[in-house]
N, C-alpha and C positions, 0 to 999 in steps of 0.2 A: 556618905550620902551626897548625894549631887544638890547643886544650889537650886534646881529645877523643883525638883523631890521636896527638899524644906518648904520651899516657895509654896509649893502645892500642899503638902503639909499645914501650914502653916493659916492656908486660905481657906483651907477645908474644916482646919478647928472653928474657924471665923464664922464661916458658912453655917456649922452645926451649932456653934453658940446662939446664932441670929433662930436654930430652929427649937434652942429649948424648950420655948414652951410645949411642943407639940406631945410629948407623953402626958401631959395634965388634960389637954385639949381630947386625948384618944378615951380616957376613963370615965372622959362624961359622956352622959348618955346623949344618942342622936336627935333629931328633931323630936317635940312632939307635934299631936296634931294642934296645924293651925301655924306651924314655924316654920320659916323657908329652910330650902335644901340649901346645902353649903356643899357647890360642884367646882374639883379642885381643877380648873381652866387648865388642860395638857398637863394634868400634875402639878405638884407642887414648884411650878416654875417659876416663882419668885428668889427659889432654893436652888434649884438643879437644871440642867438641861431640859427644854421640854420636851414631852412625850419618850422619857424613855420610863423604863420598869420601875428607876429610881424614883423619878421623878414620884412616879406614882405610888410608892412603897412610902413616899414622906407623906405628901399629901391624905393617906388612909391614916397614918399615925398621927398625923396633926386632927384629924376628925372629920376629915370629908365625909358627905356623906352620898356623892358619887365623883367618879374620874372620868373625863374627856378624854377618848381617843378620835383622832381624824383619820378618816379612812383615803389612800389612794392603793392604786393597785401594783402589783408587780407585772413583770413582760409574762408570766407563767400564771398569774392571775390569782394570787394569794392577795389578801388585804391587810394592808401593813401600816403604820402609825406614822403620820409625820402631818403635819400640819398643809403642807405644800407639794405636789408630785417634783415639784424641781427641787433639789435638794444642798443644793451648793451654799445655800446658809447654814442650815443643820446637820450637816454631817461634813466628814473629813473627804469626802469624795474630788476634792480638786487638787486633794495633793498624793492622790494614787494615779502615777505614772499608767497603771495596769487598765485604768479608764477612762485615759484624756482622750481617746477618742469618739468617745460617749458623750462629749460636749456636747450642743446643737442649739439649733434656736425655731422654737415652734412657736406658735399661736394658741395658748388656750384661754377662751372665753373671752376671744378676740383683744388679749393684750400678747405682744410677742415678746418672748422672753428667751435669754440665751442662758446654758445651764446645763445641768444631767437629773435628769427626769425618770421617777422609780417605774416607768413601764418602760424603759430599756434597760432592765437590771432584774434577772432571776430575784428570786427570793435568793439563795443561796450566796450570789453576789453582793445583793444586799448587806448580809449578814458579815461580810466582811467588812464594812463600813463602820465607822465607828462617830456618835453625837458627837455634835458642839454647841456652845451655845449661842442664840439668832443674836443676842443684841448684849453683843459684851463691852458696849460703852456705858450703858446703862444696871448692865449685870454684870462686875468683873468678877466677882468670887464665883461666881457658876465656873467661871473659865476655869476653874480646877480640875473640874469635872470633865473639862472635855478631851477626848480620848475615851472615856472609860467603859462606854456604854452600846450597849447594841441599837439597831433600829427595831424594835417589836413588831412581833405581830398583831392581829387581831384577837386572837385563839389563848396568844400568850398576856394579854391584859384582860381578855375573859377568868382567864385561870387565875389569874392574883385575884381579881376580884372578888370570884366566888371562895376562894379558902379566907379572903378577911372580911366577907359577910356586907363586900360596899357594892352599890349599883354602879353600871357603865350607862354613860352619855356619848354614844359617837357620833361623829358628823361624818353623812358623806360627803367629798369634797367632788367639784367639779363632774357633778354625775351628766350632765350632758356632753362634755367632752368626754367622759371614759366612754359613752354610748358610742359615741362616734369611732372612737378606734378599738370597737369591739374587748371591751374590759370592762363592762357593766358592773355598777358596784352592789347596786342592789339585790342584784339574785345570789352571790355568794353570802352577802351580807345576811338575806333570809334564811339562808341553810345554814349559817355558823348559828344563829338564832337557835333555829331550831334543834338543831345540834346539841346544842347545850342547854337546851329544856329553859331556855328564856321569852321565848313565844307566846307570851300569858300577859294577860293584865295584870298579876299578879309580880311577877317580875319586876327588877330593879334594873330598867331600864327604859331611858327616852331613846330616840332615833330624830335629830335634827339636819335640816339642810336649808340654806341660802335659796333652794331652786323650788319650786313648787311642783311642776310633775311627776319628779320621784315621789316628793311625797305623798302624793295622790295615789301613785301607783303601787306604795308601800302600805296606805290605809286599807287598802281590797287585799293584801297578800298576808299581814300582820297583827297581832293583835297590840302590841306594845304602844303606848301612848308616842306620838309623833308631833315634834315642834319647829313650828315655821319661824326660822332667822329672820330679822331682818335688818336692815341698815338705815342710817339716819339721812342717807343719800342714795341714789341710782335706784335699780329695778333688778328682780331677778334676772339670771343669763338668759333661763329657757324663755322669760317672758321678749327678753330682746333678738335673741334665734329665731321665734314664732310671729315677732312683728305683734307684740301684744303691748298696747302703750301704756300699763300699770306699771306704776312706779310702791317701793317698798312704803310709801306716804299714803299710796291709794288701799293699797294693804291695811292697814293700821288705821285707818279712817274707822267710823262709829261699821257703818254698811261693810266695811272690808274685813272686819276681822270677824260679823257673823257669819262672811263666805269663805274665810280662814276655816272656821270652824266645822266646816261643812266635813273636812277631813282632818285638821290636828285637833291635838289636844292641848297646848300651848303657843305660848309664843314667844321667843328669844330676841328679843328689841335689842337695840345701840342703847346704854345706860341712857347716853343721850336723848333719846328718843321720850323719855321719860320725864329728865331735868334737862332740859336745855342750856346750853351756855353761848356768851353774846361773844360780839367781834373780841371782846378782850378776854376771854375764857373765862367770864366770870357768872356761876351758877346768875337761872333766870328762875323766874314759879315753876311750879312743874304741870306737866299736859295732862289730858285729864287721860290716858294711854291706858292706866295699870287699871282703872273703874269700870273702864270701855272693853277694854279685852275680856275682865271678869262677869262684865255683862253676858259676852256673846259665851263665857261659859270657857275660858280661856284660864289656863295657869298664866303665869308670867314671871320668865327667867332671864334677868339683864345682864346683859356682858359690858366691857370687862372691868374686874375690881382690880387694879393695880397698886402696888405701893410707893412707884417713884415720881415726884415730881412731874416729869414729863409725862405722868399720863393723868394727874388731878387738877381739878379746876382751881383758878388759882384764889380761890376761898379755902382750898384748902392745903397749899402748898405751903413748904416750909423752909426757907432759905433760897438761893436763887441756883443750887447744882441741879440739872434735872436728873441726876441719879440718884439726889437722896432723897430718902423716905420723909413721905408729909403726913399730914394729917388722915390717910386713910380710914380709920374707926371712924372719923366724923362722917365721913361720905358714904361707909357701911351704915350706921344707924339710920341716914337719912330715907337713905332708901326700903330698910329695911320696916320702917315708921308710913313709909309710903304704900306698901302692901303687897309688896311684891313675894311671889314664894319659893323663891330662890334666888342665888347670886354665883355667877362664875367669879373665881377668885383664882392668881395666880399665888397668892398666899392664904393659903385654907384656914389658917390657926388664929389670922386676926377676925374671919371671916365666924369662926365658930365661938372666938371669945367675945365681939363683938351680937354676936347674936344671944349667947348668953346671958349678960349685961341688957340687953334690949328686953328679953325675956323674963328676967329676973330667975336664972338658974344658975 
């Protein structure tokens, strides 16, 4: 056995021990009413590469109780899972000689970026491609994993889904530039919907996006509850394409989120956006956001729940690596104490124990 092999071996026991708990976390039961959703952020990516099948196969074990896929599109117009159309972070695409002429460097959403981008790549191309993981200074055990895995589809995290009984959350990404170079995400995305008898209110599944015209235009086509992203800075793209001076602050305002409401049914804030933190990242009160949204008749679902250092406030960090794991539970109950009805988590299993414990189950 090669010292590679061990190596990987070895990180992968590591990896799986860090995910023990996740069988105990699957045999309790799902939310009940009145308990947030516990939505495993691209899988269980605290575990595994994100957005691949794996990823997602932990995160349903650990007890999610839906999975985010990001939708962009292929050159042939299939809808395929990856966080970003450019893809030189997550996947092995830079070191396939057979595609270095696939490089380029485009403008989308007026920031230019050089890279290989999934609408110059069949599906089929695609599928030779194999994950890695985005941020392996902060994730080095996922780095076992990478190699191992395909890019999914859309069709193919519909189908896990529905045989292990969890809802899909997908984002479209960047739907005003797919618009633009004729790869519209939304009308395939309605027909896979439909397709698969998820076209219902009934259905276990949101449709979220950063842009508001899709979503507008996905409220008149769909039935499935739709949530407006937002961010704790800038404005949507479409709002800045159309010359429209709202910013995601005007959004989220008391009067913004009952004209949110006019078409979603949620709304997916910066956690931040929520609790605030000051110049030295240290949690502030919290705004009055999650009361105001519920007013205008709004769910509200924060992103993202991390567990490394680098991504918690530093009330609840824990030593000074920002790879290692801090006080995450604290930062899940606070929010969870705040009323929020779900939480994206790249680690589902603290996310679902954590809410247990809040719940008293």
């Amino acid at each position: 056995m090669s010292v590679r092999v061990i190596a990987s071996a070895a990180v992968g026991a590591l990896v799986v021990g860090l995910a023990a708990p996740a069988a105990d976390a699957r045999r309790s039961p799902g939310p009940q009413r009145g308990e947030p959703l516990v939505i495993a952020h691209r899988g269980a990516s605290a575990y595994r590469p994100e957005h691949t099948l794996a990823a997602y196969r932990l995160a349903i074990d650990m007890g999610a109780d839906y999975i985010e896929p990001d939708l962009v599109s292929t050159k042939d117009g299939v809808l395929v899972d990856r966080h970003e159309n450019e893809i030189s972070g997550t996947t092995d695409v830079a070191s396939r000689p057979e595609f270095a002429d696939r490089r380029t460097t485009k403008v989308v959403d007026g920031t230019e970026l050089t890279g290989w981008f999934t609408e110059d790549f069949t599906l089929a191309e695609l599928k030779t491609l194999r994950a890695t993981e985005r941020i392996p200074a902060l994730r080095p055990a996922n780095t076992a994993f990478d190699g191992l895995y395909e890019v999914p589809t859309l069709q193919e995290v519909i189908d896990l889904a529905q045989r292990e009984g969890v809802g899909i959350y997908p984002e479209t990404k960047h739907p005003t530039y797919f618009d633009s170079i004729d790869l519209s995400l939304e009308e395939p995305l309605v027909r896979i919907l439909r397709a698969n008898g998820l076209d219902t209110r009934r259905a276990k599944v949101f449709v979220q996006s950063f842009e508001v015209a899709n979503l507008r235009e996905l409220a008149r086509r769909v039935k499935v509850p739709l949530v407006q992203l937002t961010s704790a800075t800038g404005r949507p793209y479409d709002f800045t394409a159309k010359g429209d001076p709202r910013t995601y602050a005007d959004l989220t305002s008391a009067s913004g989120l009952r004209w949110v409401a006019r078409y979603a049914d949620g709304l997916g804030p910066d956690k931040n956006q929520i609790v605030p933190r000051d110049a030295a990242n240290r949690l502030q009160p919290p705004t009055s956001l999650v009361r105001d949204a519920h007013r205008a008749g709004l769910q509200v679902h924060p992103y993202t729940f991390r567990p490394e250092n680098e991504f918690l406030a530093a009330d609840h960090r824990e030593g000074t690596r920002p790879e290692a794991r801090g006080n995450q539970p604290a930062e899940l109950k606070l929010f969870f104490k705040l009323g929020v009805d779900g939480v994206f988590a790249d680690n589902p299993d603290t996310a679902v124990a954590v809410r247990r414990k809040v719940f008293g189950r």
